[in-house]
OpenMM code with the backbone's topology and positions (N, CA, C; nanometers):
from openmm import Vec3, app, unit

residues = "UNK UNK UNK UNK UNK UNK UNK UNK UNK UNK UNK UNK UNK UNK UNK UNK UNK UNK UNK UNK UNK UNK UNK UNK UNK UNK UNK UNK UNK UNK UNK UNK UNK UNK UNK UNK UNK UNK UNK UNK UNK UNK UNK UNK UNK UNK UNK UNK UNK UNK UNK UNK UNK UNK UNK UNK UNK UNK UNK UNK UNK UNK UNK UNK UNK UNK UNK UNK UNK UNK UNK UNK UNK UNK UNK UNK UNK UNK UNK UNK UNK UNK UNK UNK UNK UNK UNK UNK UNK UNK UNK UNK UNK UNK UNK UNK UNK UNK UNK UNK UNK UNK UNK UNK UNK UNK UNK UNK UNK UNK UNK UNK UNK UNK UNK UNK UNK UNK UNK UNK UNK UNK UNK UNK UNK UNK UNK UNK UNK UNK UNK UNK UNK UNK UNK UNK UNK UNK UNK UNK UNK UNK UNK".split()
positions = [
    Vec3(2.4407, 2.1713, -5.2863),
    Vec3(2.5482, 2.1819, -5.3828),
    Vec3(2.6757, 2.2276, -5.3119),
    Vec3(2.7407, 2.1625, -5.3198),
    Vec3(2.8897, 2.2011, -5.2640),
    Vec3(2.9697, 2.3399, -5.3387),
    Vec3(3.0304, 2.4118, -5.2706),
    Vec3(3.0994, 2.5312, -5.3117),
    Vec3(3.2145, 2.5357, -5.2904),
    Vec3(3.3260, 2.4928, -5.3997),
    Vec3(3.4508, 2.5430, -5.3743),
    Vec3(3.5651, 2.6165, -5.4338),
    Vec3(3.6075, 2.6546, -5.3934),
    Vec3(3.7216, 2.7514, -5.4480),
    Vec3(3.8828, 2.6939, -5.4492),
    Vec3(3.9303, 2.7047, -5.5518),
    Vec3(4.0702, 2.6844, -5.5842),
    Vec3(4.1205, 2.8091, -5.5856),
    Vec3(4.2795, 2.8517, -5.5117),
    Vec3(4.3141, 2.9085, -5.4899),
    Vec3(4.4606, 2.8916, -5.5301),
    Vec3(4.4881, 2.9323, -5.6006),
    Vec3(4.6633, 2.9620, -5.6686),
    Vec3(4.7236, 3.0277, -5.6653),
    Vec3(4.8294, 3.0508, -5.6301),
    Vec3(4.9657, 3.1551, -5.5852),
    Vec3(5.0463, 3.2229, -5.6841),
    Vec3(5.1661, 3.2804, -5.6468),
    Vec3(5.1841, 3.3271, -5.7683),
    Vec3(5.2503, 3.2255, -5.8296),
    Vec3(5.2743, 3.2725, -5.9290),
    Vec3(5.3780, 3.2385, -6.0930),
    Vec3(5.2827, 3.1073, -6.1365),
    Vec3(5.1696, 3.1266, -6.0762),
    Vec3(5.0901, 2.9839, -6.1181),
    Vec3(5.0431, 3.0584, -6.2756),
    Vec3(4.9987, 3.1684, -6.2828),
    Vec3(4.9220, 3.2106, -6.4139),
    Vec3(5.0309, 3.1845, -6.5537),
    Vec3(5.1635, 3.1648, -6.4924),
    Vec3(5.2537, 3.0911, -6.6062),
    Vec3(5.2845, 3.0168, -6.6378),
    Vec3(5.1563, 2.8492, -6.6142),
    Vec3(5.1811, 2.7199, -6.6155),
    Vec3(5.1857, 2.7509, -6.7707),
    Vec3(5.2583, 2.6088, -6.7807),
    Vec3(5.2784, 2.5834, -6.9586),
    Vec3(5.3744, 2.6542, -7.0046),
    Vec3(5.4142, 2.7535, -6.9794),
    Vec3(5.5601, 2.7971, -7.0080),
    Vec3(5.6321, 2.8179, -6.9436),
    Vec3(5.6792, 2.8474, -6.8094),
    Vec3(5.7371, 2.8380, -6.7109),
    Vec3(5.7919, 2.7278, -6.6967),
    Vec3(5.9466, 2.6762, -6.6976),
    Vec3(5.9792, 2.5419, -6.6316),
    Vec3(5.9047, 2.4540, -6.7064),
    Vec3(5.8485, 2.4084, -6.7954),
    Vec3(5.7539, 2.2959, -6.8192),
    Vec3(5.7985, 2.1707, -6.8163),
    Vec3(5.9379, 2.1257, -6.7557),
    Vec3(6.0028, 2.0157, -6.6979),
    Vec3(5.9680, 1.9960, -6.5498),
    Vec3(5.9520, 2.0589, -6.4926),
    Vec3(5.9021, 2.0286, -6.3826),
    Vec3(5.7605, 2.0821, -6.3212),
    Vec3(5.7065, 2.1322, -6.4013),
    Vec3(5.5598, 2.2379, -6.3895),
    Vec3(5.4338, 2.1369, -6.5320),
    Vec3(5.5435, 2.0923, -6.5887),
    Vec3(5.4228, 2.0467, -6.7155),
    Vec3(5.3750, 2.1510, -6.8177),
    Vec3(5.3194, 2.1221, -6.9394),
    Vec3(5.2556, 2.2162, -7.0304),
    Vec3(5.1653, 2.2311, -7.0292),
    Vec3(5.0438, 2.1959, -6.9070),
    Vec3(4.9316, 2.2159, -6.9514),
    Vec3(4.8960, 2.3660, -6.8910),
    Vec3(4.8370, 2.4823, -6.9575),
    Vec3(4.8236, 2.6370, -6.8949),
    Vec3(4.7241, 2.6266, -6.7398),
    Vec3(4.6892, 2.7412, -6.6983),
    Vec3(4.6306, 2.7758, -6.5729),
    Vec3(4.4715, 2.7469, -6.6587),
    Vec3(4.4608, 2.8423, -6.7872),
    Vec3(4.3323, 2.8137, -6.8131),
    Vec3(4.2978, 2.7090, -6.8795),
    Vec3(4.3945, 2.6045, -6.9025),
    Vec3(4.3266, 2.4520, -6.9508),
    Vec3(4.2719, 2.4124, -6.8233),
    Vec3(4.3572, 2.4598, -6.7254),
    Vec3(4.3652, 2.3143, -6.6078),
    Vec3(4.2313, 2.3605, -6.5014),
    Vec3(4.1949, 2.5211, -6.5232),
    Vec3(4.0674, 2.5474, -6.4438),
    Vec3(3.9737, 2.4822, -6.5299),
    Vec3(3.9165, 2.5245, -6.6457),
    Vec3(3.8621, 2.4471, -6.7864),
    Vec3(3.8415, 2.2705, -6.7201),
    Vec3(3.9136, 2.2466, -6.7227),
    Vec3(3.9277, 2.0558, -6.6805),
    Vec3(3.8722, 2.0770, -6.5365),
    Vec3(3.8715, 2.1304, -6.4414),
    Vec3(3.8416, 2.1501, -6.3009),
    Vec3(3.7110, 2.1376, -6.3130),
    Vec3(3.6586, 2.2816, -6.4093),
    Vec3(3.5296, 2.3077, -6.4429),
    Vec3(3.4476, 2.2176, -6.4699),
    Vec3(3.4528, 2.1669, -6.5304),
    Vec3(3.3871, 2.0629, -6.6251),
    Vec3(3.3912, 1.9437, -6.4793),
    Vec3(3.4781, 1.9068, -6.4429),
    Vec3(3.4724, 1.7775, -6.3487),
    Vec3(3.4034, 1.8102, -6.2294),
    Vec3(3.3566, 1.9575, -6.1812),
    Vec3(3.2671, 2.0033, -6.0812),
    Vec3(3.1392, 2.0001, -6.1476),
    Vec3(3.1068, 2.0009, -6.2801),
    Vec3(2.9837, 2.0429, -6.3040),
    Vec3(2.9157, 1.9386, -6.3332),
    Vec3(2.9896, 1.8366, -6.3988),
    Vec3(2.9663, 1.6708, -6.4358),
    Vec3(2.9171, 1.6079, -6.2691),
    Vec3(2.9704, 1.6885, -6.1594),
    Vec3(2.9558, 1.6308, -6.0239),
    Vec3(2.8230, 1.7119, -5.9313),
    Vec3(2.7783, 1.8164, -6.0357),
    Vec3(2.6399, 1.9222, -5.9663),
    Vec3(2.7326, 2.0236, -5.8291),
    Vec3(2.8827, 2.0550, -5.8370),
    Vec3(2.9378, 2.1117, -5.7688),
    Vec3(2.9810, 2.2705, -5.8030),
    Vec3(2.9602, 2.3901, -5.7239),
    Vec3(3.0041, 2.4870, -5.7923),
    Vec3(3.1809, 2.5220, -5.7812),
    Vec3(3.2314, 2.5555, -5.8534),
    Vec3(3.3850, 2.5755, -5.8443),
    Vec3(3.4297, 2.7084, -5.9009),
    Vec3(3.4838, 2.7819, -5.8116),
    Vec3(3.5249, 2.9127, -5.8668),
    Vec3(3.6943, 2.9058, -5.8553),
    Vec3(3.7932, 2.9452, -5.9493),
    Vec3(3.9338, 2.9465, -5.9808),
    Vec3(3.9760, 3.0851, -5.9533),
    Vec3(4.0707, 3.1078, -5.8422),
    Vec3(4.1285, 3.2275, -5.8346),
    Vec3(4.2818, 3.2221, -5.8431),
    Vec3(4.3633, 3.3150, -5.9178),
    Vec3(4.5277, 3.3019, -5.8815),
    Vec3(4.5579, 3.4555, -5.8383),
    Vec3(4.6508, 3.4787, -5.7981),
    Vec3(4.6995, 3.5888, -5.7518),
    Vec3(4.8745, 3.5766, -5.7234),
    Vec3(4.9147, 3.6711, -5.8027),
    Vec3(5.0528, 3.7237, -5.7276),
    Vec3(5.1205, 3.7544, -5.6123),
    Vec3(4.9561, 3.8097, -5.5258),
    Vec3(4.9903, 3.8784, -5.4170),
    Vec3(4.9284, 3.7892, -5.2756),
    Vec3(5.0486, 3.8287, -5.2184),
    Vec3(4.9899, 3.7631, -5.0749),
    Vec3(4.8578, 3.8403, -5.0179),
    Vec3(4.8551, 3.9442, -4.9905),
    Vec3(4.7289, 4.0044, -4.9869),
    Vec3(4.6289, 3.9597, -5.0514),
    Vec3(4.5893, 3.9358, -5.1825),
    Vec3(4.4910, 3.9340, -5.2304),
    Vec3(4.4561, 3.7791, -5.2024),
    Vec3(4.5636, 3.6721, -5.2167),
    Vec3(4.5253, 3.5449, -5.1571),
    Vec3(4.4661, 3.5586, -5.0142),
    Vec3(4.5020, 3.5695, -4.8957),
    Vec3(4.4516, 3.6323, -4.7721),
    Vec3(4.2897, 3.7037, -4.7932),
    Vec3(4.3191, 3.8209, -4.8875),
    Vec3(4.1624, 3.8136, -4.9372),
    Vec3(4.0597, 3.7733, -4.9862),
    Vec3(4.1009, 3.6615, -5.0509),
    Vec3(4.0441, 3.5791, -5.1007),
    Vec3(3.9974, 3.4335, -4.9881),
    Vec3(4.0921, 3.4283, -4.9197),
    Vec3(4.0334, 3.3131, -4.8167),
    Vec3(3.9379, 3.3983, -4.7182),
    Vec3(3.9291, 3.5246, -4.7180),
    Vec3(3.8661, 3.5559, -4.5916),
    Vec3(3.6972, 3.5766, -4.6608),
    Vec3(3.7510, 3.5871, -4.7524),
    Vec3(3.5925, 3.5754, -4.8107),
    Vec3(3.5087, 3.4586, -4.8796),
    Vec3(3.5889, 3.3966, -4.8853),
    Vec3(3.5361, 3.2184, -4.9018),
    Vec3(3.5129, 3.2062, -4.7493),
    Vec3(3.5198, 3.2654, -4.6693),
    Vec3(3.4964, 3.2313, -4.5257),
    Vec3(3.3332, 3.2909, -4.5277),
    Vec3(3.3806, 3.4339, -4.5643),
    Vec3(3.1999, 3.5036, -4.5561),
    Vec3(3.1104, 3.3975, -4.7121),
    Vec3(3.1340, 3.4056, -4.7590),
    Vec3(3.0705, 3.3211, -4.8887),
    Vec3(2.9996, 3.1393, -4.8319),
    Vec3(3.0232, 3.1136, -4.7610),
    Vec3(3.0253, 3.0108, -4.7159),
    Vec3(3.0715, 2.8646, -4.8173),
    Vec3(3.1602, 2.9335, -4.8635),
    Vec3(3.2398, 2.7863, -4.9497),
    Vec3(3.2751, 2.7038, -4.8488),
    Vec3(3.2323, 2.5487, -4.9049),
    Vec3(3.2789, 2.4282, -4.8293),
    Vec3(3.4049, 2.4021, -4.7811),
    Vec3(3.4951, 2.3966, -4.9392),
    Vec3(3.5931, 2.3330, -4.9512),
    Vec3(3.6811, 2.4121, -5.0143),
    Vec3(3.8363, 2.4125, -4.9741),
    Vec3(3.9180, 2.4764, -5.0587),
    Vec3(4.0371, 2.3820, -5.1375),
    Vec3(4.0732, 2.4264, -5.2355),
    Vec3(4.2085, 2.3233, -5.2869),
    Vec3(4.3342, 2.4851, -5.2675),
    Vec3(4.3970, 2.4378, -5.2427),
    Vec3(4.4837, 2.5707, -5.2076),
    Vec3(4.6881, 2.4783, -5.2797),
    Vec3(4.6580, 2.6092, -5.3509),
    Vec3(4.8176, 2.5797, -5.4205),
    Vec3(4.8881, 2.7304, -5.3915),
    Vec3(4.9625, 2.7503, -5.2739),
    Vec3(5.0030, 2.8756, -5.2154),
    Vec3(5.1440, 2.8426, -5.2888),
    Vec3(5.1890, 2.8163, -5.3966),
    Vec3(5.3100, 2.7925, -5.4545),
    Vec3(5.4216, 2.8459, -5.3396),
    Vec3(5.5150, 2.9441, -5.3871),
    Vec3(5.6112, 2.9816, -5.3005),
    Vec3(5.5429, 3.0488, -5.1606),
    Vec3(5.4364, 3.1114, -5.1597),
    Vec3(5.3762, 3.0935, -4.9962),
    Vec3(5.3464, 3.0249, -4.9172),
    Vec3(5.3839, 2.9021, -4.9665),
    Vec3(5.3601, 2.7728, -4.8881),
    Vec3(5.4635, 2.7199, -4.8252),
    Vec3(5.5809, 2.8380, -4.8249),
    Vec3(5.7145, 2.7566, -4.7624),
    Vec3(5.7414, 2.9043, -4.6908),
    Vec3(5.6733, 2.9869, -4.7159),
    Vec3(5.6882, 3.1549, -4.6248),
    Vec3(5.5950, 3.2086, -4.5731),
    Vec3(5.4692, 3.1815, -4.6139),
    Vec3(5.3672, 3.3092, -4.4925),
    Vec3(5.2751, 3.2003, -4.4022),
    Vec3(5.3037, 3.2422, -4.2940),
    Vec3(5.2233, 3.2621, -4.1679),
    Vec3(5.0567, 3.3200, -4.1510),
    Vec3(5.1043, 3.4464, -4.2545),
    Vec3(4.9493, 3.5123, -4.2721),
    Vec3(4.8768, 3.4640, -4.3109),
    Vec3(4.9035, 3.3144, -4.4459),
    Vec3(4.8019, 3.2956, -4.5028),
    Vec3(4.7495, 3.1414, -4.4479),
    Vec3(4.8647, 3.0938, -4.3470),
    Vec3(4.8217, 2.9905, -4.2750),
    Vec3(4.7398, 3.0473, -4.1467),
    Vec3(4.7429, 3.1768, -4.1245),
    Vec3(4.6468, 3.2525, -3.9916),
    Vec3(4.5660, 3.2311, -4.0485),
    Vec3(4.5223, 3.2863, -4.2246),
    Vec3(4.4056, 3.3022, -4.2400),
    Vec3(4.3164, 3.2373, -4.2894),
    Vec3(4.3645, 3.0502, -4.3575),
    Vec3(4.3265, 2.9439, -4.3487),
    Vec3(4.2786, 2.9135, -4.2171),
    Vec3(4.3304, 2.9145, -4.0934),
    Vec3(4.3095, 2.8478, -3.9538),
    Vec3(4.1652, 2.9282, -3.9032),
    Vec3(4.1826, 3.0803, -3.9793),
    Vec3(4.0574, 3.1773, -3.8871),
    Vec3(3.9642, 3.1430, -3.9617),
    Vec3(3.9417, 3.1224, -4.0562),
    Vec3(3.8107, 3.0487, -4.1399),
    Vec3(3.7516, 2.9765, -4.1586),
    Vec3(3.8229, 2.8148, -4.0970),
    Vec3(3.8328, 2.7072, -4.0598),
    Vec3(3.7124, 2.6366, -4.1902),
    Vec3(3.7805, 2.6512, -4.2990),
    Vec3(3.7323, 2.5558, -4.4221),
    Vec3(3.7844, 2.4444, -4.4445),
    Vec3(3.7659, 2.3289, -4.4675),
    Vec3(3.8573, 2.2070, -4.4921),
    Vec3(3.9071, 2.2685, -4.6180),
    Vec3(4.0705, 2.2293, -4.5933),
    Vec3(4.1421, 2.2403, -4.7724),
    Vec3(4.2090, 2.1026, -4.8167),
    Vec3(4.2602, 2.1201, -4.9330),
    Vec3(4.3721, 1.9814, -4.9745),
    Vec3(4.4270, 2.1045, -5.0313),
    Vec3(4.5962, 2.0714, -4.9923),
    Vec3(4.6740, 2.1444, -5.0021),
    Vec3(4.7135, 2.0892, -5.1553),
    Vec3(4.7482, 2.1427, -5.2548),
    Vec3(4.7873, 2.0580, -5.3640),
    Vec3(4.9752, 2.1549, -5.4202),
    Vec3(5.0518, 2.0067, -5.4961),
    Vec3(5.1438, 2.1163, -5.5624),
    Vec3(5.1603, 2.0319, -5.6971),
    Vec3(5.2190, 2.0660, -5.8131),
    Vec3(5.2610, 2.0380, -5.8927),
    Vec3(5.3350, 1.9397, -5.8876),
    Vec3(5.5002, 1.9772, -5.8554),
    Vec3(5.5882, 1.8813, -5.8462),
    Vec3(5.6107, 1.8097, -5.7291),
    Vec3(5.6961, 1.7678, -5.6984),
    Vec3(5.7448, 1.7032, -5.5837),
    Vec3(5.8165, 1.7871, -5.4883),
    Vec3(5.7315, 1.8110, -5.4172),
    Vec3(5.8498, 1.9572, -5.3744),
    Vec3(5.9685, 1.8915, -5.2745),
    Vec3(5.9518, 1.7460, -5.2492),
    Vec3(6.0641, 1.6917, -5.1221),
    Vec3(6.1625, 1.6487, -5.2461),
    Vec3(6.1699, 1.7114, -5.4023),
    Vec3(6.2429, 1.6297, -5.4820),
    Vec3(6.3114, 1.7095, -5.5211),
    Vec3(6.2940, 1.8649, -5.4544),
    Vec3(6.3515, 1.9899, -5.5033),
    Vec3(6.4415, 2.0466, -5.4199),
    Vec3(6.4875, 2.1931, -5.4122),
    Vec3(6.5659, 2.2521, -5.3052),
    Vec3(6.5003, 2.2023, -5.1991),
    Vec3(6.5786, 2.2258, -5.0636),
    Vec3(6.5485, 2.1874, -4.9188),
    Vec3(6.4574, 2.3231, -4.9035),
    Vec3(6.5041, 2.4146, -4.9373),
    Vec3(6.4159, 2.5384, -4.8878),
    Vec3(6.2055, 2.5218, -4.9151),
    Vec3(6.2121, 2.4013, -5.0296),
    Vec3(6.0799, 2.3308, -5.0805),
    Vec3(6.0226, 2.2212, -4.9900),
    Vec3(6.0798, 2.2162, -4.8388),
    Vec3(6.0525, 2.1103, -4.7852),
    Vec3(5.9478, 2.1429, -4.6897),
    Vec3(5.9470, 2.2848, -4.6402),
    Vec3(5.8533, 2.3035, -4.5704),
    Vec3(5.7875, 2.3525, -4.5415),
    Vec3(5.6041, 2.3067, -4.5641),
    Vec3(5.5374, 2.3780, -4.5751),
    Vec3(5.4504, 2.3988, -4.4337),
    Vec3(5.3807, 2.5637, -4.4901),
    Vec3(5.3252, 2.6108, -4.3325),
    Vec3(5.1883, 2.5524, -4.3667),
    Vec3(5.1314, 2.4959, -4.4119),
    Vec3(5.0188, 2.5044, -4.4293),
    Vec3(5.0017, 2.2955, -4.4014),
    Vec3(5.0686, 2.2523, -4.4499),
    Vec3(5.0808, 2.0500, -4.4269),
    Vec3(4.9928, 2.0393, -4.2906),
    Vec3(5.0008, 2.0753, -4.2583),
    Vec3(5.0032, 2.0589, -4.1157),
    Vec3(4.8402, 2.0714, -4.0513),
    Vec3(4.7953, 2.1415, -4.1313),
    Vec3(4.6392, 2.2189, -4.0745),
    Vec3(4.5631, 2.1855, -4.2103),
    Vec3(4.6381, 2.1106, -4.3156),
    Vec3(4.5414, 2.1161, -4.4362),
    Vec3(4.4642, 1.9409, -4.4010),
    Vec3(4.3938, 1.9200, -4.4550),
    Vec3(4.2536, 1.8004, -4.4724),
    Vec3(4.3976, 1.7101, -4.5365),
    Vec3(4.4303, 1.7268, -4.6521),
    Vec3(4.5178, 1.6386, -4.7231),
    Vec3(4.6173, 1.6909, -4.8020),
    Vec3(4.7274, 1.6309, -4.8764),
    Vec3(4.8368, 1.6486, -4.9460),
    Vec3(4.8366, 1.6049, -5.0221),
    Vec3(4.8678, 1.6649, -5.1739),
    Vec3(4.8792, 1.5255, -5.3032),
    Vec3(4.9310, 1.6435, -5.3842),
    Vec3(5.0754, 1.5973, -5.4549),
    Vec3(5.1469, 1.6813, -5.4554),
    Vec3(5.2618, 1.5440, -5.5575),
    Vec3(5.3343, 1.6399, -5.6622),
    Vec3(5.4235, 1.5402, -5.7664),
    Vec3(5.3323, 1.5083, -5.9077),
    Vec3(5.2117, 1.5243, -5.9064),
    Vec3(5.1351, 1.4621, -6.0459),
    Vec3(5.0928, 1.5406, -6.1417),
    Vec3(5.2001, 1.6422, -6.1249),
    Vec3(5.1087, 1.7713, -6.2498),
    Vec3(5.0352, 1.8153, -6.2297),
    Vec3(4.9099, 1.8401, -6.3112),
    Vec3(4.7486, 1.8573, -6.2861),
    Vec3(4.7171, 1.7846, -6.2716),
    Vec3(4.7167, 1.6367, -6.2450),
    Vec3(4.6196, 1.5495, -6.1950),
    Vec3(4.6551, 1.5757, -6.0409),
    Vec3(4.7343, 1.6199, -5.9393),
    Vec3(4.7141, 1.6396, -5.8302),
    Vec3(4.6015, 1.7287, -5.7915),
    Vec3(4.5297, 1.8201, -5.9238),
    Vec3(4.4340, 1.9110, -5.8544),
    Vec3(4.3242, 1.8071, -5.8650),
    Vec3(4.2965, 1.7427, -5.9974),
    Vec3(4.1848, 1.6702, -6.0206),
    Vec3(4.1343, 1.5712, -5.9197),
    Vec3(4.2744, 1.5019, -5.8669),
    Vec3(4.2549, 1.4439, -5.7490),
    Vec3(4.2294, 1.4911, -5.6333),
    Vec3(4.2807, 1.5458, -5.5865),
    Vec3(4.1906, 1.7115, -5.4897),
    Vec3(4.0694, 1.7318, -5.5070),
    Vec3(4.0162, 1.7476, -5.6224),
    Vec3(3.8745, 1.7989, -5.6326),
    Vec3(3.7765, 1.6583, -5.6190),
    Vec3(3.8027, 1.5518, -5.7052),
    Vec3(3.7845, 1.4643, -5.6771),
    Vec3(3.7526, 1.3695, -5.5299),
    Vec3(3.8457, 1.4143, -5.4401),
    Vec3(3.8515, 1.3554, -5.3019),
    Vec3(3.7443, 1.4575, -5.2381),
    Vec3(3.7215, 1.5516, -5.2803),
    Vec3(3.5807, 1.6634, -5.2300),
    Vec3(3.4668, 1.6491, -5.2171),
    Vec3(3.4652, 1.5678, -5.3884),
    Vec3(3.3792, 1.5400, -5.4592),
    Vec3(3.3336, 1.3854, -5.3730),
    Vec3(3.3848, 1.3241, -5.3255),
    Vec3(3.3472, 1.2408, -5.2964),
    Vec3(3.3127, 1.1932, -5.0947),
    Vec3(3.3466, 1.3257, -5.0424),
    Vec3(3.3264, 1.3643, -4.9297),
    Vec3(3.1886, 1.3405, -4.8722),
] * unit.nanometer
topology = app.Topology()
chain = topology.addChain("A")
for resn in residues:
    res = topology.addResidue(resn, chain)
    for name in ("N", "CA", "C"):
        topology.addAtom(name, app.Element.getBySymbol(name[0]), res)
């Protein structure tokens, strides 16, 4: 059985009201809910974490490292264009991820162009709302 963990950054726990022009309406707990269900329909386990804090993301990958999760989908929202730490601590764990984002981030500020993590992640799919996670999990799923 495959084991993976989704991992979300901050201001993710305010999908659906936040921006919902460029973020969408669907909440954090519809879109784990829909995750859920499409891991379990697949005999896959899937655990959903978000966090505010860079720390606790960092903690959270280092223990999907001891846990022996397969696969990660990783949405480091605004840490994905600033920490280093959490691309150290993707690289020291060495889990395949798909990096996923919401919007288009090459459609946004320039400061949205670059991410630390593109680079070392399995894949990118990024612009489709929540279907960029489904597709993420999906491409796992079919690994």
């Amino acid at each position: 059985m495959k084991k993976i963990l989704v991992l979300n950054g901050p201001n993710l726990n305010r999908l659906g009201t936040r921006e919902p022009s460029i973020y969408g309406k669907t909440t954090l707990h519809d879109l784990n809910a829909m995750l859920e269900k499409q891991a379990q329909l697949a005999h896959a386990q899937l655990t959903c974490i978000q966090t505010n804090s860079e720390a606790e993301f960092i903690n959270a990958i280092h223990k999907a490292g001891d846990e022996n999760i397969n696969y990660l989908i990783v949405n480091a929202a605004a840490f994905t264009h600033t920490s280093i730490a959490i691309r150290d601590a993707l690289i020291a764990v060495n889990i395949p991820f798909i990096e996923v984002h919401l919007s288009n981030i090459y459609a946004r500020e320039s400061f949205r162009h670059h991410s630390y993590l593109s680079d070392i992640a399995q894949g990118i799919i990024y612009g489709l709302g929540s279907k960029s996670y489904r597709l993420a999990l999906q491409a796992i799923l079919d690994i």
